[in-house]
C-alpha positions in Angstrom: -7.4 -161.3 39.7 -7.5 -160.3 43.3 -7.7 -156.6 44.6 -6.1 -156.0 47.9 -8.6 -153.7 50.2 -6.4 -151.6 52.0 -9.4 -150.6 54.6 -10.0 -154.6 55.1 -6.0 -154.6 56.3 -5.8 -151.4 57.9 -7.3 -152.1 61.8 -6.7 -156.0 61.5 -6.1 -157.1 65.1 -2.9 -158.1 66.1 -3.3 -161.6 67.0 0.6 -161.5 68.9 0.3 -158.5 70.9 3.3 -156.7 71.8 5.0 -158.8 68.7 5.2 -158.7 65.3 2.6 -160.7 63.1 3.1 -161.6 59.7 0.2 -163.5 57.6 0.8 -164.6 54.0 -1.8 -162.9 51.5 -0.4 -163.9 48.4 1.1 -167.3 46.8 0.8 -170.1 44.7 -2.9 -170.5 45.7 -4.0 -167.8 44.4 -1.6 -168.4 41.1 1.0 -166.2 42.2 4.3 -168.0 40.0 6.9 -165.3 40.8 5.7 -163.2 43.1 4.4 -163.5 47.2 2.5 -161.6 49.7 2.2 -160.5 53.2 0.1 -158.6 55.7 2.2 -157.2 58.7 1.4 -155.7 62.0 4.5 -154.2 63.7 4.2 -153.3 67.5 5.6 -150.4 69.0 9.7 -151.2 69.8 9.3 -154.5 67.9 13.5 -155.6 67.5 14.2 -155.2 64.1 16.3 -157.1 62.0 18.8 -155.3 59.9 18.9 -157.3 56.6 19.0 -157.7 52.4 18.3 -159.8 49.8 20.6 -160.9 47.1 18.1 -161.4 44.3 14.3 -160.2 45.9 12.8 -157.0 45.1 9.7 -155.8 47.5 7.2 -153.2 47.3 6.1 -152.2 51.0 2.9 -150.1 51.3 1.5 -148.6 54.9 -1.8 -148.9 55.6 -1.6 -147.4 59.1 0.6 -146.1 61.5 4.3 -144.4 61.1 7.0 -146.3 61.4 10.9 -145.1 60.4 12.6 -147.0 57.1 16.4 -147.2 57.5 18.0 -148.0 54.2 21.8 -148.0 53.8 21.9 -146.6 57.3 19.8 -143.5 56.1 16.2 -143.2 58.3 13.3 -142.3 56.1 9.2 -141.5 57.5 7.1 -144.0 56.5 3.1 -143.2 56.9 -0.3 -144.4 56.2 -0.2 -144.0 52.1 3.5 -143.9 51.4 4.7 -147.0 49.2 8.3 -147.9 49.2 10.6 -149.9 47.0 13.6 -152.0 48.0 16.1 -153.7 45.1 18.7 -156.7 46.1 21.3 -155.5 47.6 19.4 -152.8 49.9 20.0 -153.1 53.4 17.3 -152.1 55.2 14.3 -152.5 58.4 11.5 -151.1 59.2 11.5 -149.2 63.5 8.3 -148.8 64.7 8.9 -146.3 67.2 5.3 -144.7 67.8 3.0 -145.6 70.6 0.7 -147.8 68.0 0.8 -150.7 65.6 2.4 -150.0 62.5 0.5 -151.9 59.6 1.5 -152.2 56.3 1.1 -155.0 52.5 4.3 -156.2 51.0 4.9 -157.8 47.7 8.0 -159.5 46.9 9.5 -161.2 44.1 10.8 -165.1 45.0 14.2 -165.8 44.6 15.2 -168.8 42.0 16.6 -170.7 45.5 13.9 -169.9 48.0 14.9 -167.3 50.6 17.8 -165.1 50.0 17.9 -163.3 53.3 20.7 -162.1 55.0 20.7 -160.9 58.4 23.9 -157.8 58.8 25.5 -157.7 61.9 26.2 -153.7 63.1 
Protein backbone atom coordinates (compact mmCIF):
# COMPACT_ATOMS: atom_id res chain seq x y z
CA UNK A 1 0.00 0.00 0.00
CA UNK A 2 1.07 3.57 -0.46
CA UNK A 3 -1.02 6.69 0.63
CA UNK A 4 -0.54 9.77 -1.42
CA UNK A 5 -0.05 12.97 1.02
CA UNK A 6 -1.68 15.55 -0.73
CA UNK A 7 0.07 18.34 1.69
CA UNK A 8 3.63 16.55 0.72
CA UNK A 9 2.57 17.47 -3.17
CA UNK A 10 0.77 20.56 -2.68
CA UNK A 11 3.89 23.50 -2.51
CA UNK A 12 6.41 21.06 -4.36
CA UNK A 13 8.80 23.39 -6.13
CA UNK A 14 8.71 23.64 -9.71
CA UNK A 15 11.99 22.35 -10.76
CA UNK A 16 11.19 23.92 -14.65
CA UNK A 17 10.03 27.23 -13.95
CA UNK A 18 7.83 28.98 -16.24
CA UNK A 19 7.20 25.15 -17.72
CA UNK A 20 5.40 22.42 -16.98
CA UNK A 21 6.93 19.51 -14.74
CA UNK A 22 5.72 16.15 -14.63
CA UNK A 23 7.32 13.48 -12.17
CA UNK A 24 6.09 9.83 -12.16
CA UNK A 25 4.63 8.75 -8.59
CA UNK A 26 3.32 5.58 -9.41
CA UNK A 27 4.47 2.37 -11.47
CA UNK A 28 5.74 -0.95 -11.60
CA UNK A 29 8.03 -0.27 -8.61
CA UNK A 30 5.81 0.22 -6.43
CA UNK A 31 3.62 -2.88 -7.98
CA UNK A 32 1.40 -0.84 -9.88
CA UNK A 33 0.25 -3.78 -12.90
CA UNK A 34 -2.49 -1.68 -14.56
CA UNK A 35 -2.39 1.38 -13.34
CA UNK A 36 0.39 4.65 -13.33
CA UNK A 37 0.99 7.92 -11.56
CA UNK A 38 1.99 11.41 -11.76
CA UNK A 39 2.74 14.60 -9.91
CA UNK A 40 2.21 17.82 -12.14
CA UNK A 41 3.09 21.42 -11.77
CA UNK A 42 1.48 23.56 -14.43
CA UNK A 43 2.70 27.23 -14.84
CA UNK A 44 0.73 30.09 -15.51
CA UNK A 45 -0.03 30.22 -19.72
CA UNK A 46 1.69 26.76 -19.93
CA UNK A 47 0.59 25.73 -24.00
CA UNK A 48 -1.69 23.12 -23.70
CA UNK A 49 -2.20 20.24 -25.63
CA UNK A 50 -5.66 19.43 -26.74
CA UNK A 51 -5.76 15.57 -26.71
CA UNK A 52 -7.66 11.84 -25.90
CA UNK A 53 -7.05 8.52 -25.32
CA UNK A 54 -8.49 5.59 -27.06
CA UNK A 55 -8.43 3.16 -24.23
CA UNK A 56 -6.93 5.23 -20.79
CA UNK A 57 -9.13 6.37 -18.23
CA UNK A 58 -7.58 9.14 -15.59
CA UNK A 59 -8.57 10.45 -12.34
CA UNK A 60 -7.02 14.04 -11.97
CA UNK A 61 -7.13 15.63 -8.44
CA UNK A 62 -5.89 19.41 -7.63
CA UNK A 63 -3.95 19.95 -4.92
CA UNK A 64 -3.40 23.73 -5.42
CA UNK A 65 -4.11 26.34 -7.63
CA UNK A 66 -7.18 26.82 -10.27
CA UNK A 67 -6.75 25.99 -13.43
CA UNK A 68 -9.76 25.73 -16.40
CA UNK A 69 -10.72 21.84 -17.69
CA UNK A 70 -11.96 22.03 -21.25
CA UNK A 71 -13.65 18.77 -22.14
CA UNK A 72 -15.46 18.37 -25.47
CA UNK A 73 -14.79 22.01 -25.98
CA UNK A 74 -16.91 22.85 -22.74
CA UNK A 75 -14.51 24.85 -19.97
CA UNK A 76 -15.06 23.69 -16.48
CA UNK A 77 -13.21 25.33 -12.84
CA UNK A 78 -10.96 23.19 -11.48
CA UNK A 79 -9.65 24.10 -7.70
CA UNK A 80 -7.71 22.88 -4.89
CA UNK A 81 -9.99 19.72 -3.76
CA UNK A 82 -12.08 19.09 -6.90
CA UNK A 83 -11.32 15.51 -8.51
CA UNK A 84 -12.16 14.93 -12.03
CA UNK A 85 -12.67 11.90 -14.22
CA UNK A 86 -11.84 11.48 -17.96
CA UNK A 87 -13.02 8.10 -20.00
CA UNK A 88 -11.37 7.21 -23.63
CA UNK A 89 -12.60 9.02 -26.06
CA UNK A 90 -12.76 12.49 -24.00
CA UNK A 91 -11.06 15.27 -25.50
CA UNK A 92 -9.77 17.40 -23.19
CA UNK A 93 -6.59 19.83 -21.36
CA UNK A 94 -6.09 21.41 -18.58
CA UNK A 95 -5.43 25.97 -19.04
CA UNK A 96 -3.75 27.31 -16.27
CA UNK A 97 -4.67 30.81 -16.63
CA UNK A 98 -4.10 32.21 -13.03
CA UNK A 99 -1.02 34.09 -11.90
CA UNK A 100 0.30 30.83 -9.88
CA UNK A 101 1.25 27.16 -10.40
CA UNK A 102 -1.43 24.99 -10.82
CA UNK A 103 -0.65 21.53 -9.02
CA UNK A 104 -2.48 18.63 -9.12
CA UNK A 105 -2.10 13.92 -8.79
CA UNK A 106 -3.22 11.88 -11.66
CA UNK A 107 -3.90 8.24 -12.01
CA UNK A 108 -4.29 6.59 -15.19
CA UNK A 109 -5.00 3.26 -16.33
CA UNK A 110 -2.17 1.77 -19.04
CA UNK A 111 -3.29 1.01 -22.31
CA UNK A 112 -2.70 -2.82 -23.55
CA UNK A 113 -0.15 -1.01 -26.31
CA UNK A 114 1.65 1.53 -24.26
CA UNK A 115 0.51 5.15 -24.96
CA UNK A 116 -2.69 5.78 -26.70
CA UNK A 117 -2.44 9.58 -26.96
CA UNK A 118 -3.69 11.54 -29.53
CA UNK A 119 -2.89 15.03 -30.00
CA UNK A 120 -6.47 17.02 -31.99
CA UNK A 121 -5.65 19.63 -34.24
CA UNK A 122 -8.41 22.76 -33.79
Amino acid sequence: MKIYYSKEYSNLANPTPGQTYRQEILSPKEKAKDLGGIIGVMAPGSPPRYHYHNQRESIIIAISGEAIEVCEGKEFPFKAGDVIFIPPGEKHMTLNRSQQDFRYLEFFTHPPAGSDFVEVKE
